[in-house]
C-alpha positions as CSV (number, residue, x, y, z in Angstrom):
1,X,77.1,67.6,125.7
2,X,73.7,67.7,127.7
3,X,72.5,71.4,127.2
4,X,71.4,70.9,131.1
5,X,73.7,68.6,132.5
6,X,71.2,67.7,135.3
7,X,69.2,66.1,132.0
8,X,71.8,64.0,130.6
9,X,69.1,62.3,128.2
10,X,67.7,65.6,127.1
11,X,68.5,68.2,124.8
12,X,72.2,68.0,123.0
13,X,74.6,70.5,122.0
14,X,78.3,70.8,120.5
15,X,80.7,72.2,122.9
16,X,83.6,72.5,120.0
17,X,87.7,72.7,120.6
18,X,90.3,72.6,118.8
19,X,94.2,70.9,119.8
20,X,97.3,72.4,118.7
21,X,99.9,69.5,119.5
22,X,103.1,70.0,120.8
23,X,106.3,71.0,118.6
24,X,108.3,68.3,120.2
25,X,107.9,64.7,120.2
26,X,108.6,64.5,123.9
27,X,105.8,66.2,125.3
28,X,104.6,67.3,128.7
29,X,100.9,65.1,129.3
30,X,99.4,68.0,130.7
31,X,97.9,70.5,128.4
32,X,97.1,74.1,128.6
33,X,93.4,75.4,128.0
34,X,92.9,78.8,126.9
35,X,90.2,80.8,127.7
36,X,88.9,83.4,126.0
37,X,87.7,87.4,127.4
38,X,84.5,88.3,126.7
39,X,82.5,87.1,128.2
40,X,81.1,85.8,124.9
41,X,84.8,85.5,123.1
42,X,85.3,82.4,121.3
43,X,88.2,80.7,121.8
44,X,88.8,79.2,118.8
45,X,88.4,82.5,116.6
46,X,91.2,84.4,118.6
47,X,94.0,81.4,118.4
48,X,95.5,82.8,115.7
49,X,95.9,86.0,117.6
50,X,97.0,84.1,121.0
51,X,99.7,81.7,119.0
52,X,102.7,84.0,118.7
53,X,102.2,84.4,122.5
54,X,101.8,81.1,123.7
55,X,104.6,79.3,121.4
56,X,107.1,78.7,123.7
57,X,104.5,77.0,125.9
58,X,103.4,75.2,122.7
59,X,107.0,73.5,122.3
60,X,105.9,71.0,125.1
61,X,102.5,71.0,125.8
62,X,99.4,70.3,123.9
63,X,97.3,74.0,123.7
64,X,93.4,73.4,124.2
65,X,90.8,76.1,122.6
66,X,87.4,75.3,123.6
67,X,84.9,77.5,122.7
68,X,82.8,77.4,125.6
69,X,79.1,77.0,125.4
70,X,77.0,79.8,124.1
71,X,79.8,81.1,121.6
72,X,81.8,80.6,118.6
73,X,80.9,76.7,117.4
74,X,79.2,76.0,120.6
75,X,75.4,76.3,120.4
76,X,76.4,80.4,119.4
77,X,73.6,82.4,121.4
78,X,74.0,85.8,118.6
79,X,71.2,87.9,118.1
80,X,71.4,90.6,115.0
81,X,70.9,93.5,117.0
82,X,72.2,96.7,116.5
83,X,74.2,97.3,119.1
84,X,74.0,101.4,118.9
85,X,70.5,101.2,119.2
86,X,70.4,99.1,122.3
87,X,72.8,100.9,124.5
88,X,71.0,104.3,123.3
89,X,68.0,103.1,124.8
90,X,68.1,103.4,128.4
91,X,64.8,101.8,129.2
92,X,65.3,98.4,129.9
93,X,61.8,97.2,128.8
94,X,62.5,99.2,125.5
95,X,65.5,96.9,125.4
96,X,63.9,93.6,125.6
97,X,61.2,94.6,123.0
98,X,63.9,94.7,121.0
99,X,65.6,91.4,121.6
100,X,62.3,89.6,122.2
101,X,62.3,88.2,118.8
102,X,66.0,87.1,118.7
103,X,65.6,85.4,121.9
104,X,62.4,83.5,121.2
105,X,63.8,82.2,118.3
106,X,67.3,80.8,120.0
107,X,67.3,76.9,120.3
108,X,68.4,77.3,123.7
109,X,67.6,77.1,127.7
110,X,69.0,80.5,128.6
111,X,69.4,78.7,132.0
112,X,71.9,76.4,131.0
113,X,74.5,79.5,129.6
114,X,76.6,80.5,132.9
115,X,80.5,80.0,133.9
116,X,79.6,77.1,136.1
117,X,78.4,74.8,133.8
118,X,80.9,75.7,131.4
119,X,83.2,74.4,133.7
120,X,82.0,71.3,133.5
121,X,82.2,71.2,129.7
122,X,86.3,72.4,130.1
123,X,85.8,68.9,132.8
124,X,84.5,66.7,130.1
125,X,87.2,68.0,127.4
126,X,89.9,67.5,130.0
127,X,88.6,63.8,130.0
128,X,88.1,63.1,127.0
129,X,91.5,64.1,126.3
130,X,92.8,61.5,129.0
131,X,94.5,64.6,130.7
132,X,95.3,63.8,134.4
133,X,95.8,67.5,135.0
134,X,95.8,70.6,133.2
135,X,96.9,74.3,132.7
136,X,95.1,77.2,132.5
137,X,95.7,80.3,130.5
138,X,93.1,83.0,130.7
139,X,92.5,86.8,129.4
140,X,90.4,89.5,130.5
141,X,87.2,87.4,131.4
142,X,89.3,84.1,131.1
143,X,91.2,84.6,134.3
144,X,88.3,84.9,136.3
């Protein structure tokens, strides 16, 4: 996917998912996407967690883990930061002295990390799919 999707030609980055097919060989055709709390939660890493809840759904419809942009397998913005140390501090300058380093060195436009365009990623996964309509299942920060 365009990193800035107003650029379509410029910088690249993954936006990963991962399909867990219906049980049944008569399926519903419209999915469900699951998004993850956070924010920052990766979808992907907390399907294994999710599974046991969402099997009945899974019977009949396709389940969609994308983890949106910014974590898990999608361009991951992680800095290794204590995190102690940075809510101890209550200066905010203090703070950013400390992450300065971490996010000079991220291959990313900071700009491009919000819920709106990572709506438009969940978009392009719904079409590349070839789903006419999907379902949404949400926690904490996903149900926003």
């Amino acid at each position: 996917m365009p990193e800035d999707p107003d650029s379509p030609s410029g910088r690249m980055i993954d936006v990963r998912y991962a399909v867990v097919p219906a049980v049944a060989r008569n399926k519903q055709s419209d999915p469900i996407f699951v998004f993850a709390g956070g924010p920052g939660q990766a979808a992907m890493k907390v399907a294994r967690q999710v599974m046991p809840v969402l099997a009945e759904l899974n019977a009949r419809r396709d389940l969609v883990f994308i983890d949106q942009r910014g974590t898990g397998r999608s361009n991951a913005l992680e800095c290794d930061v204590d995190e102690g140390s940075l809510t101890s501090t209550l200066e905010p300058e203090q703070q950013i002295a400390r992450l300065g380093p971490c996010l000079k060195a991220l291959k990313a436009d900071l700009r491009q990390y919000a819920t709106w365009i990572a709506v438009r990623d969940f978009e392009a996964v719904r079409a590349q799919l070839g789903a006419e309509r999907i379902n949404l299942w949400g926690a904490s920060y996903g149900t926003r």
